[in-house]
C-alpha positions as CSV (number, residue, x, y, z in Angstrom):
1,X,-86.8,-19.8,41.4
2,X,-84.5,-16.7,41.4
3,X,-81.4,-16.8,39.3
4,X,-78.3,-14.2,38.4
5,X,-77.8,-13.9,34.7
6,X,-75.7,-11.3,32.8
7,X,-78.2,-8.7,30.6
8,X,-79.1,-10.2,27.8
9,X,-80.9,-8.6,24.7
10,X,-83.9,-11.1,25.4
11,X,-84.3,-10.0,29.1
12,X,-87.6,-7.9,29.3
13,X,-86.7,-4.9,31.1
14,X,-89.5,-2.6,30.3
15,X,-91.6,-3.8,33.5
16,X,-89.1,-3.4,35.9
17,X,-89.5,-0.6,38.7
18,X,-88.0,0.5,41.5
19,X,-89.5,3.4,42.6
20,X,-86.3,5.6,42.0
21,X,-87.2,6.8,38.1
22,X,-83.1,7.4,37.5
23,X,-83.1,3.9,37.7
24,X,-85.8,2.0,36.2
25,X,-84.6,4.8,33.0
26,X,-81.2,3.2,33.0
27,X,-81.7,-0.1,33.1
28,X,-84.5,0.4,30.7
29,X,-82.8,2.6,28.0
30,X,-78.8,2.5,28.8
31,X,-77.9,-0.4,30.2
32,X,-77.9,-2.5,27.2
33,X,-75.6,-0.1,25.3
34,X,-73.2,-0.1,28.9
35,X,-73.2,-3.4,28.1
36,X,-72.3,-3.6,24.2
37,X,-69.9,-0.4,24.8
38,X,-67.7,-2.3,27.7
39,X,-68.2,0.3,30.2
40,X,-70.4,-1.7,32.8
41,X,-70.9,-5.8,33.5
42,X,-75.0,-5.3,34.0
43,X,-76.2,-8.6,36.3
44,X,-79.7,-9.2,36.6
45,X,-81.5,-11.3,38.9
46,X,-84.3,-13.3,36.8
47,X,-87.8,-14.8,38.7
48,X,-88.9,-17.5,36.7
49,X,-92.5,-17.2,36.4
50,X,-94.7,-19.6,34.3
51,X,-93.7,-21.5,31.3
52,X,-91.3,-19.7,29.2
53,X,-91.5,-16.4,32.0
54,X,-89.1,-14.8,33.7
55,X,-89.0,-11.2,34.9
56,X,-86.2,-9.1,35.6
57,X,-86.4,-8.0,39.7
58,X,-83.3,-6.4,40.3
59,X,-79.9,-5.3,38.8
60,X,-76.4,-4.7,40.0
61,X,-73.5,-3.1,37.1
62,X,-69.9,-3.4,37.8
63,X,-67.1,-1.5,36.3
64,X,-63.6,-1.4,36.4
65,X,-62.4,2.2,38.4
66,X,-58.9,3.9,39.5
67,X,-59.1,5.5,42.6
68,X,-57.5,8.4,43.6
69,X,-55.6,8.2,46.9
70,X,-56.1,11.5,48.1
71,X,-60.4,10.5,48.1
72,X,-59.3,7.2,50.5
73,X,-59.0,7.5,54.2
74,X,-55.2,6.3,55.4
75,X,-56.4,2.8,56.3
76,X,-57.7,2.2,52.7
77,X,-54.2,3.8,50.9
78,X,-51.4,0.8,51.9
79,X,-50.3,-1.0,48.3
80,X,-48.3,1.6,47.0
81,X,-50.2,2.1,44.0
82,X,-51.1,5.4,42.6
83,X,-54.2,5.9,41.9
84,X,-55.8,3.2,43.6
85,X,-57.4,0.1,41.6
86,X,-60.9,-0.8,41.8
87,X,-64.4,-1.5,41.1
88,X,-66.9,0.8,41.1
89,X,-70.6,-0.6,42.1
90,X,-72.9,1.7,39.4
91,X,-76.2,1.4,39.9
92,X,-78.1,-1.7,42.2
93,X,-81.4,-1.5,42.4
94,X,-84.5,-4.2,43.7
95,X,-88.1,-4.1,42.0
96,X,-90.6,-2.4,44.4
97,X,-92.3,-5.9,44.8
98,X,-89.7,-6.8,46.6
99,X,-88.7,-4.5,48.9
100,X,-88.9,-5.2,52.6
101,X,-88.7,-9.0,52.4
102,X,-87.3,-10.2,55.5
103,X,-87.7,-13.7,54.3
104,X,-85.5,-13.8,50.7
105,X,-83.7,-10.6,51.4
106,X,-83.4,-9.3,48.0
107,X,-81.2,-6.4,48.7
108,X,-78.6,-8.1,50.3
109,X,-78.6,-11.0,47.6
110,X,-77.8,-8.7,45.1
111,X,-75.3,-6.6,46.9
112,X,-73.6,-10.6,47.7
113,X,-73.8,-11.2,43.8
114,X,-72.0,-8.3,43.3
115,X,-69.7,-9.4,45.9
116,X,-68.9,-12.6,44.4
117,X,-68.4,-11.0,41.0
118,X,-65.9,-8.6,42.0
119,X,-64.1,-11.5,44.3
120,X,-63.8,-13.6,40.9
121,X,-62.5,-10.6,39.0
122,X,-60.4,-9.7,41.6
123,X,-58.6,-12.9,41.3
124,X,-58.3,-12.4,37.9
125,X,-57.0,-9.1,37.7
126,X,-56.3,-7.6,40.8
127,X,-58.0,-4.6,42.5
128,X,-58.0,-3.4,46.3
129,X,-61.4,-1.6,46.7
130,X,-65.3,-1.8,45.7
131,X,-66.5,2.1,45.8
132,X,-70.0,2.3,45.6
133,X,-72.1,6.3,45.2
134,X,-75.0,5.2,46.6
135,X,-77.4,7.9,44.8
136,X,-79.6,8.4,47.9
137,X,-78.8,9.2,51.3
138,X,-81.0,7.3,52.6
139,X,-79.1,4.2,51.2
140,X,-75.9,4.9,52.8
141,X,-76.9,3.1,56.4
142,X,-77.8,0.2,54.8
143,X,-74.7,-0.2,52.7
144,X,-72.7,0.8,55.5
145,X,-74.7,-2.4,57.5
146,X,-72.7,-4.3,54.7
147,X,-69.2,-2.8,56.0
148,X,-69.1,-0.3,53.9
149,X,-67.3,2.7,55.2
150,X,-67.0,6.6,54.5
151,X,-64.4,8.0,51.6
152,X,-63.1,11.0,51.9
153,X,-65.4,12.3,49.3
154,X,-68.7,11.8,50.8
155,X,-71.3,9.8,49.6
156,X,-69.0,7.5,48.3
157,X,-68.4,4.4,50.5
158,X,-65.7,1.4,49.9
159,X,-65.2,-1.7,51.1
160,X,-61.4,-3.6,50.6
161,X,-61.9,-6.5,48.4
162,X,-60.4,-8.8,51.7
163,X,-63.0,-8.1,53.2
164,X,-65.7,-8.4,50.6
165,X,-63.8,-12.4,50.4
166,X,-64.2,-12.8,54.5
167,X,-67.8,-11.6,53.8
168,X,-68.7,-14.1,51.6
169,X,-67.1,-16.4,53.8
170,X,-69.8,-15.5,56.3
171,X,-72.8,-15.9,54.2
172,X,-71.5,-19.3,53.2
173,X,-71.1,-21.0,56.1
């Protein structure tokens, strides 16, 4: 059974890779302190393995972000506020076991977990965007296979929280 939890001192991290080292070192030496210093909401998604097992197989961290308007394309500037406010996907990353499942489709369940955290924030304190640097290049036609489209500060993509809410609409039905 897979599970989202919020990172927890008692999560074992240590064993978790992902074949980008950038990552694995973050989760396994900053992300804690993110945590404890309020600069990033880390959400892991916990296996359970045998009695009292559970391994960490992939990680999504949220944070809040102000966007400037000038780094938006026009169709993403409407709402009158200056700079723009948002969330800002940091880091999201899947254990190498797990890549390529067609079956459980690990990725996207983590991207929707982060979509359904930043809907629930959203309606709690309002933002208009999720911006997400995807870190490799190679990522950016899979997030854009989400809806995510081009800034005007490339790599960054965003996606309007709307649409991130008809999204989830989607994967519910």
């Amino acid at each position: 059974m897979h599970r989202f939890e919020a990172l927890k001192p008692e999560h074992e991290v240590g064993g978790f890779t992902c074949g980008d080292p950038r990552y694995d070192r973050w989760l396994h030496e900053s992300a804690a302190s993110a945590v404890r210093a309020g600069t990033s909401a880390v959400t892991v998604l916990v296996r359970d393995g045998g009695v009292g097992e559970a391994r960490v197989v992939g990680y999504f961290a949220l944070c809040a972000t102000a966007i400037a308007r000038e780094e938006m394309p026009n169709r993403a500037r409407a709402g009158g506020l200056t700079p723009i406010p948002g969330y800002l996907l940091t880091k999201l990353a899947l254990h190498h076991d797990y890549r390529g499942d067609r079956v459980g489709m690990w990725g996207t369940q983590l991207l929707v977990g982060a979509f359904r955290q930043v809907a629930g924030a959203s309606r709690l304190v309002g933002a208009r965007l999720l911006v997400v640097d995807p870190g490799d290049p190679a990522l950016v036609p899979w997030y854009e296979g989400h809806g995510f489209l081009p800034t005007a500060s490339p790599p960054r993509l965003y996606l309007k929280v709307s649409t991130i809410e008809q999204q989830l609409q989607c994967y519910d039905a």
